[in-house]
C-alpha positions in Angstrom: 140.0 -137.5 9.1 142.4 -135.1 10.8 145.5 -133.8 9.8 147.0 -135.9 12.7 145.6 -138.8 11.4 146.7 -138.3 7.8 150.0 -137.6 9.4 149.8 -140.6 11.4 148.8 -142.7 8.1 152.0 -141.2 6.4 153.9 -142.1 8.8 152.9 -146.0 8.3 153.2 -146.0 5.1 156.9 -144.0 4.9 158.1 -146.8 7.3 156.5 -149.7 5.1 158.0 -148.0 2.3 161.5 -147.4 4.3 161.2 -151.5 5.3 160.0 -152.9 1.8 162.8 -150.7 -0.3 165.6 -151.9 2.3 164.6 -155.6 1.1 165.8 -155.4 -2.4 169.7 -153.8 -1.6 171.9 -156.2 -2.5 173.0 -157.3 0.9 169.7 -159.3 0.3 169.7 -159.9 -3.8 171.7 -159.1 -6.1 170.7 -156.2 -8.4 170.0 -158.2 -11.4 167.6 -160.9 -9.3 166.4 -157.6 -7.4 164.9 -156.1 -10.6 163.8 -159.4 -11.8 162.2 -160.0 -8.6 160.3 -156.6 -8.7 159.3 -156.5 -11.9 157.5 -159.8 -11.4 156.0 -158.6 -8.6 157.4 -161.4 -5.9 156.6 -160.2 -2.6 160.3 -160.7 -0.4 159.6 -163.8 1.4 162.2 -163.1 4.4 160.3 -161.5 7.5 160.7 -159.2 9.3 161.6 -156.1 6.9 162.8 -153.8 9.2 163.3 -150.1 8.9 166.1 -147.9 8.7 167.2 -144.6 9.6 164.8 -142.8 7.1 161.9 -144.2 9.7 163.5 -143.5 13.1 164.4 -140.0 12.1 160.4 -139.2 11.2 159.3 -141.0 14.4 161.6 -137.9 15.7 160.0 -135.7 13.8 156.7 -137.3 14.2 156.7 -137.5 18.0 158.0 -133.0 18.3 154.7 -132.5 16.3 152.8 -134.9 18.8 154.1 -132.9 21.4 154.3 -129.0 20.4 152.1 -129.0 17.5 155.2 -127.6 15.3 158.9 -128.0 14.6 160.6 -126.8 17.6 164.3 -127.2 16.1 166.2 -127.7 19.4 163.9 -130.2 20.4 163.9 -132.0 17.5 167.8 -131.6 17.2 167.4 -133.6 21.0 165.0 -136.4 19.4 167.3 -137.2 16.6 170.4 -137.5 18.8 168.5 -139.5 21.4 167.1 -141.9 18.1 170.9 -142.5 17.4 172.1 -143.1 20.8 169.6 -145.4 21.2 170.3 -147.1 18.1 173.1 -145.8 15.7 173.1 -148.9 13.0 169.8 -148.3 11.3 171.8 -147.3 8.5 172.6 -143.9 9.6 174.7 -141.7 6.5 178.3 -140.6 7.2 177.3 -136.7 7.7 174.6 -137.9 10.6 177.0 -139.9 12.2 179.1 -136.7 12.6 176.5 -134.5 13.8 174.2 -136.5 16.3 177.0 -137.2 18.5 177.3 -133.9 18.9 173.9 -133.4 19.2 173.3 -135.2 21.8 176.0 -133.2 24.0 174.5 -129.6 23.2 171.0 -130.0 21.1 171.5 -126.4 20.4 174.8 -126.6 18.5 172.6 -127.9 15.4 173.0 -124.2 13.8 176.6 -124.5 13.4 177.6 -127.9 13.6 174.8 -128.8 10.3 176.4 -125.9 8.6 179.9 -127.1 8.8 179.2 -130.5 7.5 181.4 -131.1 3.8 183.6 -128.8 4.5 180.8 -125.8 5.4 178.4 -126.3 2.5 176.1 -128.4 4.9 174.4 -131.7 3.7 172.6 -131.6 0.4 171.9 -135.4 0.6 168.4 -136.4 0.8 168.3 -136.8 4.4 165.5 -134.4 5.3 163.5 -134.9 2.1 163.2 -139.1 3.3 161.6 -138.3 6.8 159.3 -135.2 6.4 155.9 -136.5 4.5 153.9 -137.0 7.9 155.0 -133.1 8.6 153.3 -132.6 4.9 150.5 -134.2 5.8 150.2 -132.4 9.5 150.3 -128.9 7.7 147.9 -130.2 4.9 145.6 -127.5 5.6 148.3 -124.4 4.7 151.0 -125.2 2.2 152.7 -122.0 3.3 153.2 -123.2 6.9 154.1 -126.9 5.5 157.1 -125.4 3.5 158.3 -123.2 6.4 157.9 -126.0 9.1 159.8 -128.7 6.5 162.1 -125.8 6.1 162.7 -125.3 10.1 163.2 -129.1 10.3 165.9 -129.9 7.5 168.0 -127.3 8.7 168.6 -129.1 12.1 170.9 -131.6 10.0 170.6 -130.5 6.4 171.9 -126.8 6.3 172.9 -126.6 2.1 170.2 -125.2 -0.1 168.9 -128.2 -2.1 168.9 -130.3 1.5 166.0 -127.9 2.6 164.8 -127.6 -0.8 164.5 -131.8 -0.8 162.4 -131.4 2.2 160.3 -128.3 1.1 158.9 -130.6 -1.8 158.8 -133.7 -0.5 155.9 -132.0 2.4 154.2 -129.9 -0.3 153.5 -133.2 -2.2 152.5 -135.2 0.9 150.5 -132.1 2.1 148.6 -131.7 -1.8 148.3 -135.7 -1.4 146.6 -135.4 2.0 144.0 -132.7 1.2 142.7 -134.7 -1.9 141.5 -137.5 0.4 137.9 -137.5 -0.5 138.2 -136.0 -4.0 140.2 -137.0 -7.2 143.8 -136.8 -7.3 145.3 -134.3 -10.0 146.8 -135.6 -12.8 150.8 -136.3 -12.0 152.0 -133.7 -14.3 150.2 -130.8 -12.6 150.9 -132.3 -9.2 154.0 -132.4 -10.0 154.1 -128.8 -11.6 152.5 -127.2 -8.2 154.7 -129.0 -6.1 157.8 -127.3 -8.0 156.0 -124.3 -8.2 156.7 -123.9 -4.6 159.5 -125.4 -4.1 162.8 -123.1 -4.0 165.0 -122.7 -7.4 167.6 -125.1 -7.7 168.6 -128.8 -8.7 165.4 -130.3 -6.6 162.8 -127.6 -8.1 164.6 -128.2 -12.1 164.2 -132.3 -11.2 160.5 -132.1 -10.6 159.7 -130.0 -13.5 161.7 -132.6 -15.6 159.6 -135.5 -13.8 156.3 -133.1 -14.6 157.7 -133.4 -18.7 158.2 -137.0 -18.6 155.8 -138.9 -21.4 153.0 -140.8 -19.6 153.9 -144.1 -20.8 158.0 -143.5 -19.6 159.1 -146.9 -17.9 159.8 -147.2 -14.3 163.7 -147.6 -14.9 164.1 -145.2 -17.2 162.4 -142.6 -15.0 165.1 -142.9 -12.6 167.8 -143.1 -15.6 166.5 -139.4 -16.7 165.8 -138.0 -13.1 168.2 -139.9 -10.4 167.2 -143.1 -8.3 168.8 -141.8 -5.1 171.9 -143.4 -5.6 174.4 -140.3 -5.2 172.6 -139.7 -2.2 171.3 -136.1 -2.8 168.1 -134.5 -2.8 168.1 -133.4 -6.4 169.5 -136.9 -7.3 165.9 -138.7 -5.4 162.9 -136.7 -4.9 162.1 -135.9 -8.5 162.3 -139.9 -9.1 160.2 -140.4 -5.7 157.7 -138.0 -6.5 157.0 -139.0 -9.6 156.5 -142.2 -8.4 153.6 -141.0 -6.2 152.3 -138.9 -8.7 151.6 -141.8 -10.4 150.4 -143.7 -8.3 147.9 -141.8 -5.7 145.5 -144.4 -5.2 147.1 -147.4 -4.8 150.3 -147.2 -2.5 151.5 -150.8 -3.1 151.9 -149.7 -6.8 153.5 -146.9 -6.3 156.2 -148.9 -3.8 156.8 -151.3 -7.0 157.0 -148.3 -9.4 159.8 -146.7 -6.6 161.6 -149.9 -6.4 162.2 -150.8 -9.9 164.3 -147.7 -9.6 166.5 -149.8 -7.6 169.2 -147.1 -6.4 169.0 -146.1 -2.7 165.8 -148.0 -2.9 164.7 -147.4 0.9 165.1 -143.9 0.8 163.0 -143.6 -2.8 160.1 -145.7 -1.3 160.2 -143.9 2.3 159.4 -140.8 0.5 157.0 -142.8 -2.0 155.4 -144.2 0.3 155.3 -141.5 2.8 153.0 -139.5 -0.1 150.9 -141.2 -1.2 149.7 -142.8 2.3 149.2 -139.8 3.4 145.9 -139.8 1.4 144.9 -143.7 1.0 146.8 -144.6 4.1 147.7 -148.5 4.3 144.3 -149.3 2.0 145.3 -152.3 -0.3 148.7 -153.3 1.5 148.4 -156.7 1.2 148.0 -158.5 5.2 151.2 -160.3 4.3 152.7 -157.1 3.8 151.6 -155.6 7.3 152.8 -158.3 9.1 156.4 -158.4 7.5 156.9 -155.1 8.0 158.6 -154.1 12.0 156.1 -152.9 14.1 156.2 -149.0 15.0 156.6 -147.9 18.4 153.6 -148.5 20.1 153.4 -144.9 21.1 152.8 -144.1 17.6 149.2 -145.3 18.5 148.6 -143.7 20.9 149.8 -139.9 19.9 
């Protein structure tokens, strides 16, 4: 198993994740049957369960480090603007339909245009932390280089502190999950101690040592409660919860996309990241078939990167 391939396998499970959380907003069930539903463990019957932005911006990112072997930012600033031209209602956030517009006219203008987002503070929403787990797994073999290259590829749309920082541990995880492939996983609490270990100080870092704290036996639903389901839409507000998700879960993805989505909250996002993890060292092992087949296909160049 190469790092491409773990990559690869991140990627397929970030976009089951991405396609399985979208099922249970409450477009599709309200939130009371939604948690009902997911506690219970029923399966969404509807097909297909197609994914949103979260996937289509790490098939971007996915397809620079095909190509180059790293994050080149103007390049990848080029691939996201293209994505949304191509298809802008995947569920795209208000800051991104701002910026890729104007992306797609100068690539380049990514280092001011992300830093003028909300009023010059730059995004701090979780945007970069939902797509970047196949990068993790890519860099698996230097956690150094996977926290500069997740670094390098928020700041193309995610230019506030806790943005980058949101991406930083979201690859560290996926990077510490992909290099335990053929060995046991670490318990959660110290996974999720080295994770913020390394992840810059702010909101995202103090999230993740809460999650680390968290008593073994803490519920689902009150994890989020405690550390954020995603719900505000910012990094500090959804990777703690995410990541402790995975944490908990390293062996058994489907699980771990239950554990994310009893969260409820921006549910998607939660279970991109979730499931972007912990893929990245079981890969789609145990997903149900009925599961795989629900779930929109990826590109078929995905395949054959």
């Amino acid at each position: 198993m190469t790092p491409s391939d773990a990559a690869r396998d991140s990627l397929e499970g970030l976009a089951l994740g991405d396609a399985f959380g979208e099922r249970w907003f409450p477009l599709f069930r309200p939130a009371r049957v939604a948690f009902d539903d997911i506690r219970a463990r029923r399966m969404p019957e509807e097909s297909p369960w197609h994914w949103t932005d979260d996937t289509a911006m790490a098939l971007s990112v996915h397809r620079v480090l095909t190509v180059y072997g790293a994050v080149h930012q103007d390049d990848l600033a080029a691939a996201f603007a293209a994505t949304y031209r191509a298809d802008a209602y995947r569920g795209y956030g208000h800051g991104m339909h701002q910026l890729l517009p104007k992306l797609a006219e100068q690539p380049s203008s990514w280092r001011s245009e992300a830093r003028e987002l909300f009023g010059g503070e730059g995004s701090l929403g979780n945007g970069a932390a939902m797509r970047v787990a196949p990068l993790g797994a890519w860099f698996c073999e230097d956690l150094d280089e996977a926290a500069e290259q997740a670094a390098f590829s928020a700041e193309v749309t995610h230019a506030h502190p806790e943005g980058i920082a949101g991406a930083v541990a979201v690859a560290l995880a996926a990077a510490l999950a992909a290099r335990s492939r053929d060995r046991p996983a670490p318990p959660a609490a110290a996974l999720l101690r080295e994770v913020a270990d390394r992840t810059p100080d702010g909101q995202v870092r103090a999230g993740l040592y809460r999650a680390a704290g968290l008593p073994a036996d803490t519920e689902p639903w009150r994890a989020a409660d405690l550390l954020g389901n995603g719900q505000r839409i910012r990094a500090s507000d959804t990777v703690p919860f995410a990541l402790w998700s995975a944490a908990r879960h390293p062996d058994s993805l489907v699980d771990a996309l239950w554990t994310t989505a009893e969260g409820l909250g921006d549910v998607d996002t939660t279970c991109a990241i979730t499931g972007g993890t912990v893929a990245a060292r079981t890969g789609l092992a145990g997903v149900p078939e009925a599961w795989r087949e629900r779930r929109e296909p990826l590109p078929d160049w995905v395949a054959a990167a």
